[in-house]
Every structure is written in structure tokens, then in C-alpha cells.
N, C-alpha and C positions, 0 to 999 in steps of 0.2 A: 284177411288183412287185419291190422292192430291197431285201436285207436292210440290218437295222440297221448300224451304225457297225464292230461289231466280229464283226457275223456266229457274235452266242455269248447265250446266253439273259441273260446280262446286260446285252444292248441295254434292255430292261423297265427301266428306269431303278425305283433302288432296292433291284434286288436285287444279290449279290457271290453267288461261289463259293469256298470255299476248299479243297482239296485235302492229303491228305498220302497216302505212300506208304511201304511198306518191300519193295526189289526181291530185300532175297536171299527174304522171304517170297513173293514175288511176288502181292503184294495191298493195297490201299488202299482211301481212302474220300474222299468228296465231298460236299461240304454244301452247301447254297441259302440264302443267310440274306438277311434282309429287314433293312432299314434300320430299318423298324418291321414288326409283329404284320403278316401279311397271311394272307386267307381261303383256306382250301384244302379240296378234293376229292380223292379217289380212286377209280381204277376197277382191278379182278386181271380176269384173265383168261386166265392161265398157270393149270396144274393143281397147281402146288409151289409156295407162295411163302413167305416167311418175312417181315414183316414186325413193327412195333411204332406200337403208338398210330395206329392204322385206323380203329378202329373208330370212335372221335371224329372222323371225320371224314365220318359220317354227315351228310347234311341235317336230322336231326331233332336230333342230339346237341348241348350247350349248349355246349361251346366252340364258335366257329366259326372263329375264330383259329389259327395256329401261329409260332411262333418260326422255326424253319429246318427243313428239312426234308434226311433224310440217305439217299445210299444207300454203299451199304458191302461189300464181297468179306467172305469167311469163314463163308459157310453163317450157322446160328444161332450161331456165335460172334460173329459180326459184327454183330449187333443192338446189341452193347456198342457200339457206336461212337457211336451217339444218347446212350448216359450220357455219355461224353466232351463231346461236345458240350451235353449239358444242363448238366453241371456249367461248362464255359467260360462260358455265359449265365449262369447262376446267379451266379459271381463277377462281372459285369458288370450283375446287379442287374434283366436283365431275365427276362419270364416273367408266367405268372397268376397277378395277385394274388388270395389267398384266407386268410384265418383269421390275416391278420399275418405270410403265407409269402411267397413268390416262386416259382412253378414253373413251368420253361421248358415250353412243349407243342412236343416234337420227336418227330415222325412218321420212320419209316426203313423200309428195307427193302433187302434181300439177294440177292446172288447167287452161286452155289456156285463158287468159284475153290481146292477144297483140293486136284484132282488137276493140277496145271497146272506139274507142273516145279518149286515153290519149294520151303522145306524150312520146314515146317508143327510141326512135332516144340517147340513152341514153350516153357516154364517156365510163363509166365503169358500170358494173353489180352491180345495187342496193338492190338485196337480200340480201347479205352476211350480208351487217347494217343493213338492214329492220329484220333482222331474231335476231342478235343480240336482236337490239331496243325492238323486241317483249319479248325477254326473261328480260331484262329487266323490262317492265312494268307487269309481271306476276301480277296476285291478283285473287280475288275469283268475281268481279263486273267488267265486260266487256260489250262494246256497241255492238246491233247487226242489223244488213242490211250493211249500206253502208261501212263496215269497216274489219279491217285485211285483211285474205285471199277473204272476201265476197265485198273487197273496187270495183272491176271493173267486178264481174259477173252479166251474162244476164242471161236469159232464151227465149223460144221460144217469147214471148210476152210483159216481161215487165223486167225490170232493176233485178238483182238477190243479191241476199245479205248472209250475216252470218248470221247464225240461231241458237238456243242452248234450249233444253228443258230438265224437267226433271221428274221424278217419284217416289211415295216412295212403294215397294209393301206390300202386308200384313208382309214378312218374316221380316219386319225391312231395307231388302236391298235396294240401294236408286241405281239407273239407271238415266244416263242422255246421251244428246246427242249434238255434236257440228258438225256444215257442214256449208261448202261455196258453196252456189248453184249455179252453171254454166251449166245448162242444157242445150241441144238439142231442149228437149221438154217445156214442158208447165206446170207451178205449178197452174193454172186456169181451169178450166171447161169454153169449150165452149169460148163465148167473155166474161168471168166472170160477177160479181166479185169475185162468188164462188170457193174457192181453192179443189183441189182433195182429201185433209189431211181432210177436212172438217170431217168427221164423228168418227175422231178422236181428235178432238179439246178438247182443258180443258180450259172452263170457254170462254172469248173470246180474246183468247192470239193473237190469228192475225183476228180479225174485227167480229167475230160473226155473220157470211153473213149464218151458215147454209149449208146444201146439196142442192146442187143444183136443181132444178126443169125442167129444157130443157136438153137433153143429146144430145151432136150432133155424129156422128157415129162415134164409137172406130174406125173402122177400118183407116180412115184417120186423124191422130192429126195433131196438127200445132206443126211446126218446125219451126226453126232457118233458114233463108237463107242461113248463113254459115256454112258450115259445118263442119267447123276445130274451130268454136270458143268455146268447150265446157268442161265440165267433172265436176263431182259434187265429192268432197273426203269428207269422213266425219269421227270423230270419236265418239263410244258409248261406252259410260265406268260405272262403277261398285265399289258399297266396298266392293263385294262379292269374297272371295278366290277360283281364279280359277287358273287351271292351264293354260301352253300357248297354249293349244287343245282346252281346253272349250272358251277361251278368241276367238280364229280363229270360233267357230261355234256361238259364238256370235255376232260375225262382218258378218256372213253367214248369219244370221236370221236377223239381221239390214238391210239388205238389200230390204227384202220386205218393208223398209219403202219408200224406194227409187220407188218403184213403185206402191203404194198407191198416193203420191204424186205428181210426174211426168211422165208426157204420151207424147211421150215413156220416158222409162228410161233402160240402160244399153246398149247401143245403138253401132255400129261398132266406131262409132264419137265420141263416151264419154268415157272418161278412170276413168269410176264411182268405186271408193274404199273405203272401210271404215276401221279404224282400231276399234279395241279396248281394254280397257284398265282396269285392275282389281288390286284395291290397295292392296288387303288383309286382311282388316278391320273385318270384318263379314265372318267366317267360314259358310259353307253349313252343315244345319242340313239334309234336304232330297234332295241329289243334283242329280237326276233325277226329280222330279218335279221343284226343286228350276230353273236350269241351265235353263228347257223349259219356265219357266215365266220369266228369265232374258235375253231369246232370244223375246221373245215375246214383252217386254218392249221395249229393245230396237229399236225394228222395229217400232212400235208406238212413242216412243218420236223422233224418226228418222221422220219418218212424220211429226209432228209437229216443229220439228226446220224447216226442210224445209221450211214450208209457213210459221214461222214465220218470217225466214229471209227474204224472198221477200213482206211481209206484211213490217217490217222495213224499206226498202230502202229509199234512199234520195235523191232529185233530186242533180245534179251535172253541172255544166258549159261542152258542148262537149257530154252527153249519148245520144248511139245509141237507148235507150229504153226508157220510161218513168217508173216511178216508179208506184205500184199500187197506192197510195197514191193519185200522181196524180191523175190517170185512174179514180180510186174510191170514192176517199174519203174518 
């Protein structure tokens, strides 16, 4: 099968990303925003996570809607990045109507980037503008490694970044995937430079290194020294009409991408989440087959953003990590 146009979750016609970053903090954030309201799910499955507005995104809960969806660096500081972005919407007049109000529903979630080299020591909390910033530059062409929510993540080995892939399947429905990789674990096989997404790669989107040929024993991976520096959030989204049950088992099957890709993955240390996200575009003609290959998709192009965002990265003045690039070549 052949990815989308641009090979970035915003193949999904209707949705944009928009990005902002601050490198001396070495930390940013990343938003998903929909043309219009579109349905979303959630699945955790990391044992740290820090999230905002989850819970609403139960199948039983009465919104089933959201405005944009945010992931953001800066531990629980970094939740502020969703008000940023709610107040952008809110001057723009959209959001849930209710009692004569407007309020934007922006779901987010977090990853620990405060030990990673920048300098933190900050006056006032700089999410709120950063989340704004990002919603402002929405658009459908966004950079990926060293930038937005992927500007200051590691992984066990090498500098971590923003990743986005995507897919078109036979049905017509087009799947993509966006994640900020901050692993525990390892997106390389062994001492690389082969990635563990490898045998899901299309075409040679992050270096075309192939399956690895040495395996050194699963049972001991390489980690992170630290062990509070982590969590990988992602989102995988859809122009397939689902509801927010199928949207929540779609973010549950995304998750095997999370562990194709990273060894370990889902870890007591990682508050690994994914959301995702269905415009509505493309009704389900056989939605038992269709729902199983648009969980299926998703977990594969979840892989592949992974390594592709730690293929991307960029060296930086200050990182605890080299990038592969470096490492590689």
C-alpha cells in the first residue's frame, strides 16, 4: 500500500498541525486541529502519564467531540499548553456551545523533557504561548525530529524527535500517525543503525538500513539512565466515520506500534498514550473488517512515525544524546 501525498497524518484530509518551539528551553508542543469538531478516543498504557480532559473521552461520556487535540514537553507544566490553545479557539469563536458560552474541548497530554540539556529555570510557565503559538501556525506541512512536542525528547540511545506517517488502504480510508518519541527504551536494534519499525518501513522514509542481522538478547534492552525522563504520546487518526468506541479501540491497536518499535515500550517509567482521531469523511461500508484494518494501519504507521522521528532529529547546542544522524549517517 502507498502512503498519502505528504506521508504526515495530515494526509486525513481536514485535519492541520501546528507546531511551536523554544530551543534554548529545549522543549515544545504540537496540536492536531480539525477543520471542524471531530470524534475522538483514547487509550494509556504507560505507567506515568500526565494528561488533561481524558476522561471525556470515554465511550459513555456526552461530549464525543473535540476541538484539537494537544501533546506538549514539560512534565505537568506542560498541560498548560492545552489552555493556550483553548483560549486561541475560543477567540475564533469555536468550542461547545453551552449556557450562552463557547468552550473549546482540548484533550492533551505530556512528556517529561526537563532533564535533557535546556535551561528550565524559567520566570513564568511557557506552555500557555507555546500552545497558543502552535495553534496558530496550524497547516497541513510540518517539520519533523527536532521540533514541537519532539523539540527536547531522548530515547534510551540517541536524541528522540516528532515523527508522523501515513497510509491509504484499499477501502479509500486514508490513516496517519503523529508521536513525540521520548522513550525509556531504545528505537535501534542492538548498537544500530537498524531501527525495530524496520520491517515496516515504506520505501526508505527513515535511512533504509533494512532488518537487522545481529539480535542481542530481548531479555535485557538498553534503557535510559534516568528514569523519570520519559513517555512517548501519540496521536493516529482517520477519515473513516467512527464512533468514540471505535475511535478508543483504535488508539488500543495503535499501540502495538508502540512496541514494534520501542524495546521496552509501555514501561512503569512511561506514561505512553495515544489518542485518536476520526473526521467523518468516509462512512464504513463493512465496519468489522474495515474498523480491524484501520486498527491494524494504525499500529504500523505508529511505527513508522516513531523511527521516523528519531531518524529526523537534529543536533542541538547542550543534548544529553546524539542524534542518529550523527551516530549514522
Amino acid at each position: 500500500m502507498e502512503t498519502g501525498a505528504r506521508n504526515l497524518i495530515t494526509d486525513v484530509a481536514g485535519l492541520r498541525v501546528g507546531q511551536a518551539q523554544d530551543d534554548h528551553v529545549k522543549t515544545g508542543v504540537s496540536v492536531l486541529l480539525g477543520d471542524a469538531p471531530f470524534t475522538a478516543g483514547v487509550h494509556v498504557m504507560g505507567g506515568a502519564p500526565g494528561t488533561r480532559e481524558t476522561d471525556l473521552l470515554a465511550p459513555d461520556k456526552t461530549v464525543e467531540q473535540v476541538d484539537a487535540l494537544v501533546l506538549s514537553g514539560g512534565s505537568a507544566f506542560g498541560l498548560d499548553a492545552a489552555s493556550g490553545v483553548a483560549d486561541g479557539l475560543r477567540a475564533q469563536g469555536r468550542g461547545f456551545a453551552v449556557g450562552g458560552q463557547v468552550v473549546p474541548i482540548v484533550p492533551g497530554a505530556i512528556l517529561f523533557d526537563l532533564v535533557n540539556g535546556g535551561d528550565k529555570d524559567w520566570a513564568e510557565n511557557p506552555y500557555k504561548a507555546l500552545g497558543r503559538a502552535a495553534l496558530a501556525a496550524a497547516g497541513e506541512e510540518f517539520a519533523l525530529g527536532t521540533a514541537g512536542a519532539g523539540t527536547g525528547a531522548t530515547t534510551a540511545q540517541l536524541k528522540g524527535g516528532l515523527g508522523s506517517a501515513s497510509v491509504v488502504l484499499p477501502s479509500g480510508h486514508v490513516v496517519g500517525a503523529l508521536v513525540a518519541v521520548n522513550a525509556l527504551g531504545s528505537a535501534i536494534v542492538g548498537d544500530g543503525p537498524e531501527f525495530w519499525a524496520a520491517p515496516w518501513e515504506t520505501g526508505e522514509e527513515f535511512g533504509g538500513c533494512g532488518v537487522a542481522q545481529a539480535w542481542p538478547d530481548p531479555h535485557l534492552p538498553v534503557t535510559k539512565l534516568s528514569a523519570h525522563a520519559n513517555t512517548t504520546i501519540g496521536i493516529v487518526a482517520t477519515d473513516a466515520t467512527l464512533t468514540q468506541a471505535q475511535c478508543t479501540r483504535m488508539a488500543t491497536a495503535a499501540h502495538d506500534g508502540y512496541a514494534r518499535a520501542l524495546v521496552p515500550s509501555h514501561t512503569p517509567m512511561d506514561g505512553d498514550l495515544i489518542f485518536a482521531a476520526a473526521t467523518g469523511a468516509k462512512p464504513l461500508t463493512n465496519p468489522v473488517a474495515e474498523t480491524l484494518m484501520l486498527g491494524h494501519a494504525a499500529a504500523i504507521c505508529m511505527a513508522r512515525a516513531i523511527a521516523r522521528g528519531v531518524h529526523a532529529a537534529s543536533e542541538a547546542p547542550g543534548d544529553p544524546f546524539p542524534t542518529w544522524a550523527s551516530r549514522f549517517g
